[in-house]
N, C-alpha and C positions, 0 to 999 in steps of 0.2 A: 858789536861783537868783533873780536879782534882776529885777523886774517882768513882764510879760505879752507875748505877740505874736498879733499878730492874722491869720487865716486867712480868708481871704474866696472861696469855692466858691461859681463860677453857673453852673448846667445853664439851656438855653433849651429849655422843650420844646415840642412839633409846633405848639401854639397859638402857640407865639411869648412865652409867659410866660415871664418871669425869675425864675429861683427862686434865692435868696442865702441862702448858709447858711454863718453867721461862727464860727468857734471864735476866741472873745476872748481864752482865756489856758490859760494851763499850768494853773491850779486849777479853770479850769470843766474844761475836756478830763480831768480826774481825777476831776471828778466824776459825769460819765458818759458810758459808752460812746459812741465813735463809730466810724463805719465807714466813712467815703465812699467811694464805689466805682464803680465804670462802670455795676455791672448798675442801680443805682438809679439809670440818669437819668431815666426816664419813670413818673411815677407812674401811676395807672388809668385818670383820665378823661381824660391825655395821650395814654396808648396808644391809646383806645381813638378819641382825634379822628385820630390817622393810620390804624388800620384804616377806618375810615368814609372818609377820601381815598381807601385803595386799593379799600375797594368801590365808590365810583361810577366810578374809574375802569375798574376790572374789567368794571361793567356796560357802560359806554357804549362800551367794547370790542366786548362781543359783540354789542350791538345796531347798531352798524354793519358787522359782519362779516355779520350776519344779513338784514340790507337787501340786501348785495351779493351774497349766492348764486346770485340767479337770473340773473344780470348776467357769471358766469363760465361758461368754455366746459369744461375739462378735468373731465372725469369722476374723476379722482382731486381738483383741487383743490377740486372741489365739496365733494365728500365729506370731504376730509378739513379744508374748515373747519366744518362741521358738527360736527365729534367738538372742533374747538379752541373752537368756542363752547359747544357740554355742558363743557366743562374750566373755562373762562373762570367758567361760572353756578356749575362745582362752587365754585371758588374766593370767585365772589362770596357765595355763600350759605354758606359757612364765615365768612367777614370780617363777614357782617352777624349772623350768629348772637352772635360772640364780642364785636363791638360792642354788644349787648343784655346781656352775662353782663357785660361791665365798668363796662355803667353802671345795673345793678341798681339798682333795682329801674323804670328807665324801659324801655318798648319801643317808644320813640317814634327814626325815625330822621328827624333833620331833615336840612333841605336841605343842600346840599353846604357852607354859610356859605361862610368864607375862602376854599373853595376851588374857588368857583364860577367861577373865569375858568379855571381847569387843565381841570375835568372841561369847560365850554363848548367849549375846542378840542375834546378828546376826543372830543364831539357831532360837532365841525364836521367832522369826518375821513368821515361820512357822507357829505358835500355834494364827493366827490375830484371832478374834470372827467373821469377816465376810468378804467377796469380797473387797466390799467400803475400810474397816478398811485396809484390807491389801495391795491394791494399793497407799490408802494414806500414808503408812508407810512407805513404799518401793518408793514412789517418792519424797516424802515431805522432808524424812528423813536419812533413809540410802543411798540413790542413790547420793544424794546432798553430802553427808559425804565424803563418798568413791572418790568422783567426786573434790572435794576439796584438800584430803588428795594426791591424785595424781599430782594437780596441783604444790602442797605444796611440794613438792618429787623433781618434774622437776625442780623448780626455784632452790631448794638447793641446789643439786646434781648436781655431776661434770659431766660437758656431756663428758669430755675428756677419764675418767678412764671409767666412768659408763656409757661410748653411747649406747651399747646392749640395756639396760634398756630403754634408754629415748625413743627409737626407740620406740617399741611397749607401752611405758606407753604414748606416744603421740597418739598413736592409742585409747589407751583405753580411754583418754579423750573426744577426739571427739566421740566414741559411747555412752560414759554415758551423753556428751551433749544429743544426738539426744534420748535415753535413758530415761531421765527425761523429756525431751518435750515432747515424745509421754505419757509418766505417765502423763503427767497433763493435759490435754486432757481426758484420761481414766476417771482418779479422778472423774475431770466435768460432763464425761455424766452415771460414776456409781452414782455420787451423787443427780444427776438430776432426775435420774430415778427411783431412792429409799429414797427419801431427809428423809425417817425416820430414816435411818442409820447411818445419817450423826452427830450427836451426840455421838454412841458410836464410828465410827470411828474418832473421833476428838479425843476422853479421850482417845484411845487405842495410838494415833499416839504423843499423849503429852505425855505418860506412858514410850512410848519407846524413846522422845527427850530425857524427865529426866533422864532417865536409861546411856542415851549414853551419857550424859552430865558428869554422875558422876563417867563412869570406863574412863573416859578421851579423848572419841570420838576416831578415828582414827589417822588423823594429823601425824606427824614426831614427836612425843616429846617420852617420857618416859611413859605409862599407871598410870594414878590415882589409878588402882584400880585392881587386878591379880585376888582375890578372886570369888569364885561363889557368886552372889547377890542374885539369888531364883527369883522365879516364877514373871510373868507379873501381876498384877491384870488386870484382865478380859479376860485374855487366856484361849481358849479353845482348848483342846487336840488335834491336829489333826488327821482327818482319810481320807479314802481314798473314795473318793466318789463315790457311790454306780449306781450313774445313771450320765453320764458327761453331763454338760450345754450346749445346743444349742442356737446356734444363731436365735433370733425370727421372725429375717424376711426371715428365709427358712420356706418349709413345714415339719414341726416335723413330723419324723414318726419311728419305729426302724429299720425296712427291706426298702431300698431304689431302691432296684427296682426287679422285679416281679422274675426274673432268680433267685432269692435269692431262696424265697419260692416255687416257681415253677416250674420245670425242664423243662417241656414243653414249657415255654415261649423264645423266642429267643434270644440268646444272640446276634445276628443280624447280620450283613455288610452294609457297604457304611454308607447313613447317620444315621442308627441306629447303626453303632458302635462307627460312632464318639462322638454320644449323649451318649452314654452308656460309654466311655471311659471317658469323661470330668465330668461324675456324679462321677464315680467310684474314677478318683480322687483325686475331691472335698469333698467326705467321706474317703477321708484318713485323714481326721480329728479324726477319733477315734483313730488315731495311734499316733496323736501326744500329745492327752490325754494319751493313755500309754504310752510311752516316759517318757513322765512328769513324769507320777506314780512310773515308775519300776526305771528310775533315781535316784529320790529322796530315794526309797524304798531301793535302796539296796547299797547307798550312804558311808552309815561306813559297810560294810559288805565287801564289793569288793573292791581293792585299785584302786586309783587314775585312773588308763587309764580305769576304768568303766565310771567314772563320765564325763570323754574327752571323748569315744567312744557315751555312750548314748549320750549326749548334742549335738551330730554331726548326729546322729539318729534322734533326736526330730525334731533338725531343719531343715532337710532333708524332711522329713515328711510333715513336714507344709511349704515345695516347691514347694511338690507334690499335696498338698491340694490349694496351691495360684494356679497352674497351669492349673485344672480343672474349679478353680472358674475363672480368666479370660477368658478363651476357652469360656464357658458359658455367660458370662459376651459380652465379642467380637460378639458373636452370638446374643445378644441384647434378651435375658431370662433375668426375672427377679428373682433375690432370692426368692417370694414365690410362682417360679413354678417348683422351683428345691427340693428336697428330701433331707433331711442332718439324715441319721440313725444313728442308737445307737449300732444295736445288737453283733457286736465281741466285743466292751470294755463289754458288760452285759454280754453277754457271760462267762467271764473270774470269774464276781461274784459268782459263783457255789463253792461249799465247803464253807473250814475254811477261815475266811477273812484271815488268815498267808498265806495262798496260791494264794490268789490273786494278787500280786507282779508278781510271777512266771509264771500262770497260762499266765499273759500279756505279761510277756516275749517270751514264748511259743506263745500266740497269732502273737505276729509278725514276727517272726521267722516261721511259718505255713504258714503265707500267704506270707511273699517274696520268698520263695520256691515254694511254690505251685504256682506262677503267673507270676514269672519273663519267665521263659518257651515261654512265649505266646509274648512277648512284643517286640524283634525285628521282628518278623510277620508280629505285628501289625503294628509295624513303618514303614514297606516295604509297609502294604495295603492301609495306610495316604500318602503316598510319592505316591503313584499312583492316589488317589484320587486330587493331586491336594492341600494336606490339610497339609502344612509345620510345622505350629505352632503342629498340634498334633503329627504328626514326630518327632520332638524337642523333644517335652515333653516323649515324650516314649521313644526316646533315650540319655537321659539324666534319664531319672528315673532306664531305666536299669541299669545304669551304680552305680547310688547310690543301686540299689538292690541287686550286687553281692557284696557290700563293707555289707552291712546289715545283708546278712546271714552269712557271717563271723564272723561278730559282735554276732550276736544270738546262733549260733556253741561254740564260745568261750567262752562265759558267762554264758552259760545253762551249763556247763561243768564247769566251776570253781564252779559255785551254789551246782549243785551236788556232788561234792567231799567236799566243804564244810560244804553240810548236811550228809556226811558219805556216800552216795551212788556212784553208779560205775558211772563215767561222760559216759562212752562211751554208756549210756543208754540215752543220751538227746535226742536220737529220740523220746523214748516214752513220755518226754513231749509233744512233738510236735504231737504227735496220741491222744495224752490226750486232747489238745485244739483242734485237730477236731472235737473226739465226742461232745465234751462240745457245739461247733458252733452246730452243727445238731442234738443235744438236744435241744439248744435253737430255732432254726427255728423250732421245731416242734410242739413252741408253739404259731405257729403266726394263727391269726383265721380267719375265711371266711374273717369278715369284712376288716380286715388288709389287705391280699390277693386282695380284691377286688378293695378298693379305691387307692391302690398303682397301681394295671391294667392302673385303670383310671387316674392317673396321670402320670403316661408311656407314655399311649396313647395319651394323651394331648400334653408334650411333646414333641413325634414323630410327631405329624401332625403340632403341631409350627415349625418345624426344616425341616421338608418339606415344610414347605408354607414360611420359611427364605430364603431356599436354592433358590427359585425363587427371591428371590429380591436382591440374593447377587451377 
């Protein structure tokens, strides 16, 4: 066969490098093997620049989800982004793992490079103007993106070289499905219930399609766009909310039940411990509002195993809050005869709002120490009564509460050497958020004191006049 023909294959990978690979003639091509092929279009340290995009964006996911918890009212949507930001962390700390294993022998992860204008929206989705606006954001838009650009990964990607990957990015799929179903759902009945909002969150949540349209979405490809673009129009600053949103079909009150404010009253046995055990908690709701806060709060401060420890704290939290609210629930109470308080996150408001952050941290780190003590006891006094589900629940929470105060130990102790002080003083944050609690109780007033009695006692005589019919 008479002279040669030339073959000129270009993969573009995730950096945006052109890779050209020429087969010149019928005699080179015979002289050795070739194979082009789809699964080869990413070599290692291509692969591994697009996992390092989906983990910062993975991260900056949950940490604006984690900002906004305390900021939401429904006891289910609380709770159940809590469990989607432990999802989010699993994923991100799978992506940065396998980002280390491909570019062996470095374990160094740098800054986002190219892909610093995509992850900065990302950021910016913290700064929504309202609840509405930021659940439409975050379901409409980024969830769908990230949910896509994953899909987008598994079909190109070699399952052969890259199976680690595909394994858990197949996980992740399926929770961003289940993920954005419950987001639109949310959307629905936040926009149902405040339909005047639903105009600025519509312009806020087309602000940020444009935005993501034009540094080149997520996807597999090369970024349109590296540079900082600047501010959202109609973002507002975020802060840390001063008082957390309850859910309205509890009884709003800040002290949930009367032992709080009143030493005299009984912390109880039999069927008033059970009842008092299942309120208690169904108000560890405030905790997974701190969570949320002191995650996001100390997010670029503390590296990475802060933001995996917290997100497994948060959603731990809002276990212990589902597991009070079934107990409750099984016992056939209604949510507005149960108490959902406020006072340890108000608590924490005292000082400089900088110390609010800390002060939360110290709050939960006070009380898993101070309570865990008591709780296989109590799971001995339930396993007597007869009463297996609150057995369960007590000995399973123990079990998340000696992982928690480790967690609190360890991180009150990095904080403190980071602001120049001795770590091995983080006890006295912890004495510091006592007082701060029994300052605040000592502003609760007859009236408070009183209608909370009486809704105790209400309560108690439903749960005795239950115990007859069960």
């Amino acid at each position: 066969m008479g002279g040669g023909f030339s073959l000129k294959i270009v993969w573009r990978t995730a950096s945006g490098t052109l890779f050209e690979r020429n087969r010149e003639s019928m005699s080179q091509a015979s002289e050795f093997l070739s194979t082009p092929q789809e699964r080869a279009r990413w070599m290692r340290f291509d692969t591994a620049q697009l996992l390092k995009r989906f983990f910062f964006c993975e991260r900056s996911l949950l940490v604006s989800q984690a900002a906004w918890i305390p900021a939401i009212s429904p006891l289910e949507v609380k709770t159940s982004l809590a469990r989607f930001i432990w999802q989010s962390a699993e994923t991100a700390h799978c992506l940065r793992d396998r980002v280390f294993e491909l570019r062996f022998p470095s374990r160094m992860l740098d800054k986002e490079g190219h892909d610093h204008a995509l992850v900065e929206l990302f950021n910016a989705v913290k700064d929504s103007p309202s609840v509405p606006a930021f659940l439409l954001t975050m379901g409409t838009i980024l969830l769908p993106e990230i949910y896509q650009a994953y899909k987008s990964y598994l079909k190109a990607s070699d399952l052969i070289a890259d199976g680690p990957t595909h394994r858990f990015l197949a996980l992740a799929v399926a929770e961003k499905a289940e993920q954005i179903s419950a987001f639109e759902q949310w959307i629905a009945a936040a926009l149902a219930q405040n339909p005047e909002a639903r105009p600025e969150a519509t312009v806020w949540a087309k602000e940020v399609a444009n935005r993501l349209s034009a540094v080149g979405g997520v996807g597999v490809g090369p970024p349109s766009c590296s540079l900082p673009t600047g501010r959202l129009a109609g973002a507002r600053v975020y802060s840390i909310p001063t008082h957390p949103a309850r859910d309205e079909r509890f009884w709003a009150c800040r002290f949930y039940w009367p032992d709080i404010v009143d030493p005299s009253y009984p912390y109880g046995e039999g069927v008033q411990l059970q009842l008092r055990s299942a309120i208690s908690h169904v108000n560890e709701v405030w905790a997974v509002d701190a969570g949320g806060v002191i995650l996001s709060a100390f997010a670029d401060v503390l590296p990475w195993e802060w933001i995996y420890n917290s997100a497994r704290w948060t959603y731990d939290e809002s276990r212990h809050c589902r597991m009070g609210y079934e107990r409750l629930m099984a016992w056939e109470f209604s949510p507005a005869e149960i108490p959902l308080g406020t006072y340890i996150y108000e608590s924490a408001m005292a000082g400089a709002p900088a110390d609010v952050p800390i002060n939360l941290l110290g709050m939960l780190f006070f009380f898993e120490t101070k309570n865990i003590r008591y709780k296989p006891e109590r799971a001995q006094l339930f396993h007597s009564y007869g009463d297996s589900l609150s057995e369960h629940d007590m000995d399973f929470d123990w079990a998340d509460e000696t992982l928690h105060a480790g967690y609190g130990k360890r991180w009150l102790k990095e904080l403190l050497a980071i602001r120049g002080n001795d770590p091995a003083v983080y006890d006295d944050v912890r004495g510091n958020c006592e007082k701060l609690v029994n300052d605040y109780i000592g502003t609760a007033t007859p009236t408070e004191v009183t209608d909370l009695k009486m809704v105790a006692d209400r309560l108690l005589d439903r749960a005795l006049q239950l115990r007859r019919t069960f």
